[in-house]
C-alpha positions, 0 to 999 in steps of 0.5 A, spaced: 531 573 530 533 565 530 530 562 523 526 555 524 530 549 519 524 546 517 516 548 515 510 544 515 503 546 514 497 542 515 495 541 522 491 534 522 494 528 526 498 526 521 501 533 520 501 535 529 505 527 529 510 529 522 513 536 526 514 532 534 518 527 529 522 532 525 523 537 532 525 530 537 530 529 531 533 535 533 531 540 527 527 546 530 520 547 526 516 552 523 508 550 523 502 553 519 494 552 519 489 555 514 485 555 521 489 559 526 485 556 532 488 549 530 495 552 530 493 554 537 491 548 540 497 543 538 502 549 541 497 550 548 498 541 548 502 537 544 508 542 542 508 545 549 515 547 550 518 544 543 522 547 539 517 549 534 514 556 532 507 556 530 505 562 525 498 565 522 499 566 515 503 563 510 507 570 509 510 569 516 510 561 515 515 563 510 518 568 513 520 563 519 524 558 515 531 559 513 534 559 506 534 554 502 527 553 505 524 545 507 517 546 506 513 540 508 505 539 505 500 535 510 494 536 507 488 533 503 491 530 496 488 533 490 486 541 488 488 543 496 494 542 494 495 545 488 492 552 493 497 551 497 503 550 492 500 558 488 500 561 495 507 559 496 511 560 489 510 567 490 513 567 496 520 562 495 527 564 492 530 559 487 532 552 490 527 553 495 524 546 496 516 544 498 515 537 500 508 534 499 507 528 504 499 526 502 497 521 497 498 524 492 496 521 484 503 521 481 501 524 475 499 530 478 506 529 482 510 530 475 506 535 473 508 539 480 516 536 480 517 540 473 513 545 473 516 547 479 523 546 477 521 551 471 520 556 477 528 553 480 524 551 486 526 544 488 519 539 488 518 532 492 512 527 492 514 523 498 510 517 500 509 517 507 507 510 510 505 508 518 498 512 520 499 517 525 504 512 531 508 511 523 508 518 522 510 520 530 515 515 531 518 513 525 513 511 518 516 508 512 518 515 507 518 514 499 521 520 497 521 522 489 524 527 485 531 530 483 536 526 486 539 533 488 532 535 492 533 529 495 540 530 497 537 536 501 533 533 505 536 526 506 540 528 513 532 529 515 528 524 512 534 519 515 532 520 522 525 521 522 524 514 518 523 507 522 528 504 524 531 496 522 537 492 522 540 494 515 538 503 516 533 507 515 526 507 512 527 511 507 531 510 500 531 515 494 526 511 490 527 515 483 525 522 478 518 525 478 512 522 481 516 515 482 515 517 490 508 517 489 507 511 485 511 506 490 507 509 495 500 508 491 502 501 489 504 499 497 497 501 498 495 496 493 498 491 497 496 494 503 488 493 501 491 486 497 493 484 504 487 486 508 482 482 504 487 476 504 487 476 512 478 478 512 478 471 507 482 467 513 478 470 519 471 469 515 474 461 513 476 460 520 469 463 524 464 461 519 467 455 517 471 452 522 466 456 527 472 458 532 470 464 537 473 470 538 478 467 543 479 462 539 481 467 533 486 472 537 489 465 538 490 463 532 492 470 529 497 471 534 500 463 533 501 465 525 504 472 528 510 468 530 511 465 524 517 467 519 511 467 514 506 471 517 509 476 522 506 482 520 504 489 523 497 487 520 496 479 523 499 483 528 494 488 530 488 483 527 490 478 533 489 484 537 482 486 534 480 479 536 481 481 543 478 487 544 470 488 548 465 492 547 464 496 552 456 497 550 454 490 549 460 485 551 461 483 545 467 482 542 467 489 537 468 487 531 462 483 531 458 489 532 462 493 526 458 494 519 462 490 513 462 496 510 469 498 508 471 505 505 477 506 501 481 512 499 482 512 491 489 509 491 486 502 490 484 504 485 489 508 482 493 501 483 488 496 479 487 503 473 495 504 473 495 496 472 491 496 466 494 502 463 500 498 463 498 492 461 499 488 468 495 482 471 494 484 480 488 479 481 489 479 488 488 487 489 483 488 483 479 482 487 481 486 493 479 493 491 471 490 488 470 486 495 470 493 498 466 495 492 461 490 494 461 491 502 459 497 500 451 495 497 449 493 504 442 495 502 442 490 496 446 484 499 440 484 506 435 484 500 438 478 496 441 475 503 433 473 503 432 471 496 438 467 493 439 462 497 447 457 496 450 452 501 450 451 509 453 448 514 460 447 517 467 444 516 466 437 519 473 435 517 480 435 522 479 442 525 487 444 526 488 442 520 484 446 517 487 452 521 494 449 518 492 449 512 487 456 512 494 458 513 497 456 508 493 459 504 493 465 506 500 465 505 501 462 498 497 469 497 500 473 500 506 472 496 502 472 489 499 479 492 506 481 493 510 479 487 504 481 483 505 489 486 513 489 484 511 486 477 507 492 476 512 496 478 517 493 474 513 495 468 512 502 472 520 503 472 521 501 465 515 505 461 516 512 465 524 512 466 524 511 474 530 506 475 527 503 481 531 499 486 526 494 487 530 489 493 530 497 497 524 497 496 522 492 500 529 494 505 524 499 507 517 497 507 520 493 514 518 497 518 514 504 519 510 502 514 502 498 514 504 492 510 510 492 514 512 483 514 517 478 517 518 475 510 519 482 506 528 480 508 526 474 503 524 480 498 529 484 499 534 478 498 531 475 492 531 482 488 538 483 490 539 476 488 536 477 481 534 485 479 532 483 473 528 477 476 521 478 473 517 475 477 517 473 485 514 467 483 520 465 480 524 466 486 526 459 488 525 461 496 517 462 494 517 457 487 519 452 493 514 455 498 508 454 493 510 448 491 510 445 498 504 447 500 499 449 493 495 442 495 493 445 502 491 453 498 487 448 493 483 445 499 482 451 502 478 453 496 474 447 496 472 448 502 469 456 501 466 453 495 462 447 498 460 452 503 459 458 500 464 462 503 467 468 498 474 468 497 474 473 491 483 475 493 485 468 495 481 465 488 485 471 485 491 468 487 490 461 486 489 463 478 494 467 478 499 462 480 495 457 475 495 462 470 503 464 471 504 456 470 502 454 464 505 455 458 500 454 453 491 458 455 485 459 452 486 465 449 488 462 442 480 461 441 481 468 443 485 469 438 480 465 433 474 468 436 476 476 434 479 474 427 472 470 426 467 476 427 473 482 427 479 480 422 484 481 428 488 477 425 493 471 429 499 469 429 500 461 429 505 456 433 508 453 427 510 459 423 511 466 423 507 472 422 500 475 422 494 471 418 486 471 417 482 465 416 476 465 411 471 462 417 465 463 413 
């Protein structure tokens, strides 16, 4: 009997849309589900008449594949998928491969790559960016591992993945937990992205007062610009437009402000602390939604602690220029803060990571998927050992043009008492990253004062305690 060239197991949509992507490109597919009745419906419906085969239990699952056997793991990040691992590593043959296309932390992605490739099994975390229309037609891939694992799977991984003008996207992104780590970092700009666009919506409706009309208007304006065309404008725009059916309002007013979040936020701004790296913006990001989560709390407080009120009275259409400008210079400042880190992350752990490829493939397929990521890909190619996108004369330029008008933005939530915690962020950031001299001396002074740090000195070389007393 004719074996199948890949295998997936795990049938949530992500999992159901990954195998109708590999089976479209013309690779026969092998699927399995812990529960069999989930397996059932998706061949009664979506995978009618495809060339997939669905099995009902991991040794039939494994049975159907041929050798070396391509499995890919779609289920929750964490212990589910150490279960899934032990229930095949029996079953494999060396040079076997399992693929894990979840969330993953990268740490345990390493602790898998070497304790499977101690087994002669292949092992690859694979990032896997674009939700479930991504993962159907094409999502951005960011597999990690063996080059010789990769290799295996790249005539797969190429045609499933989005589509650009310069490829495919998807790019060997380097050993062990490298796949992961990108992905998780992506994720931060994701939540980084995000809080700079709900800043900007809250600015132009509770600030400037525009409608819900007015909003769809602006954000698909900006969505035509070279700057902010962008899958999340893109959608937000869309949002803006979209009626409840219940109460004729628009939908996004009748939606709780709390926000959930899934841990790789998190991850980012941990990772970020452990290297020694400054991501304000996403670290903003992440404690908004920290905050949005105290719902409870900020009612009561809301009628207790009073701060400014009003509107915007100035020129209205520029203000909306200049919320764009803002938004924009802060985007950059989240990006370029997210290759920092993993610069760093590449140096510390040996992943050789190609940033300028990076950003090739975060063009399409993926969330955070943006007109201007041409602009990084060309700044790294440009300058691979560039420290820091700020720094790139394209964006350096970009800043400097428009650093007056993100100011004022600032301003004005301050007058009105709008919070700005990721626009804020960026901004000290930029200022931060500018100067060359900070406070941190008195730092340096205070710690040796009442701890005997020591410091060193700008006027000789090095390390000294003062008697402060």
């Amino acid at each position: 009997m004719a074996q199948q060239s890949f295998g997936l197991i795990g049938l949530a949509v992500m999992g159901e849309n990954l195998a109708l992507n590999v089976e479209r490109n013309g690779f026969s597919v092998a699927v399995y589900n812990r529960t069999s009745e989930k397996t059932e419906a998706f061949m009664a419906n979506r995978a009618q008449g495809k060339n997939i085969k669905p099995t009902y239990s991991i040794e039939e699952f494994v049975s159907s594949l041929e050798r070396p056997r391509r499995i890919l793991i779609m289920v929750k990040a964490g212990k589910p998928v150490d279960a899934v691992i032990d229930q095949l590593k029996p079953l494999l043959e060396p040079g076997d491969m399992i693929i894990d296309g979840g969330n993953s932390l990268y740490e345990d992605t390493d602790r898998r790559v070497a304790d499977l490739e101690a087994a002669q099994l292949q092992f690859i975390g694979m990032g896997v960016s674009g939700g479930e229309e991504g993962a159907l037609n094409g999502p951005s891939l960011m597999p990690g591992g063996s080059r010789g694992a990769y290799e295996t799977i790249e005539p797969i991984v190429r045609k499933i993945a989005a589509q650009v003008d310069d490829g495919p996207c998807v790019t060997y992104i380097g050993p062990k937990g490298a796949g992961h780590y990108v992905k998780m970092v992506h994720n931060g700009i994701e939540y980084g992205d995000m809080q700079l666009i709900a800043e900007a919506y809250d600015l132009l409706k509770n600030a400037a007062g525009l409608d819900h009309t007015q909003l769809h208007r602006v954000f698909g304006e900006w969505n035509q610009t070279d700057e902010l065309n962008s899958f999340l404008i893109e959608i937000t725009a869309n949002i803006f437009n979209h009626i409840d059916p219940d109460t004729q309002l628009p939908l996004v007013d009748v939606i709780l402000d709390q926000a959930g979040q899934k841990g790789t936020g998190r991850w980012t701004v941990q990772s970020a602390l452990e290297l020694g790296v400054s991501i304000p913006t996403i670290t903003a990001a992440v404690n908004a939604r920290i905050m949005s989560a105290i719902k409870g709390e900020r009612v009561a407080a809301s009628k207790v602690l009073s701060g400014p009120t009003g509107k915007y009275d100035g020129d209205m259409s520029g203000f909306v220029d200049k919320v764009r400008d803002a938004l924009y210079c802060s985007k950059i400042c989240s990006y370029a803060q997210g290759m920092a880190l993993m610069g760093k992350a590449s140096q510390e752990f040996g992943y050789d990571l190609n940033l300028s490829e990076i950003a090739r493939i975060w063009k399409g397929g993926c969330i955070i998927r943006a007109g201007f990521l041409d602009k990084i890909k060309a700044a790294f190619k440009d300058d691979p050992a560039l420290p820091n996108l700020l720094l790139a004369p394209e964006f350096r330029q970009t800043i400097l043009d428009r650093q007056e008008a993100w100011r004022e933005v600032l301003a004005v939530a301050a007058r009105l008492g709008i919070p700005v915690p990721a626009f804020s962020a960026s901004l000290d950031y930029f200022d931060s990253y500018r100067r060359d001299r900070l406070p941190q001396n008195l730092t340096q002074a205070q710690r040796d004062y009442f701890g005997a740090h020591t410091f060193e000195r700008t006027d000789k070389p090095g390390t000294f305690h003062a008697e402060w007393f």
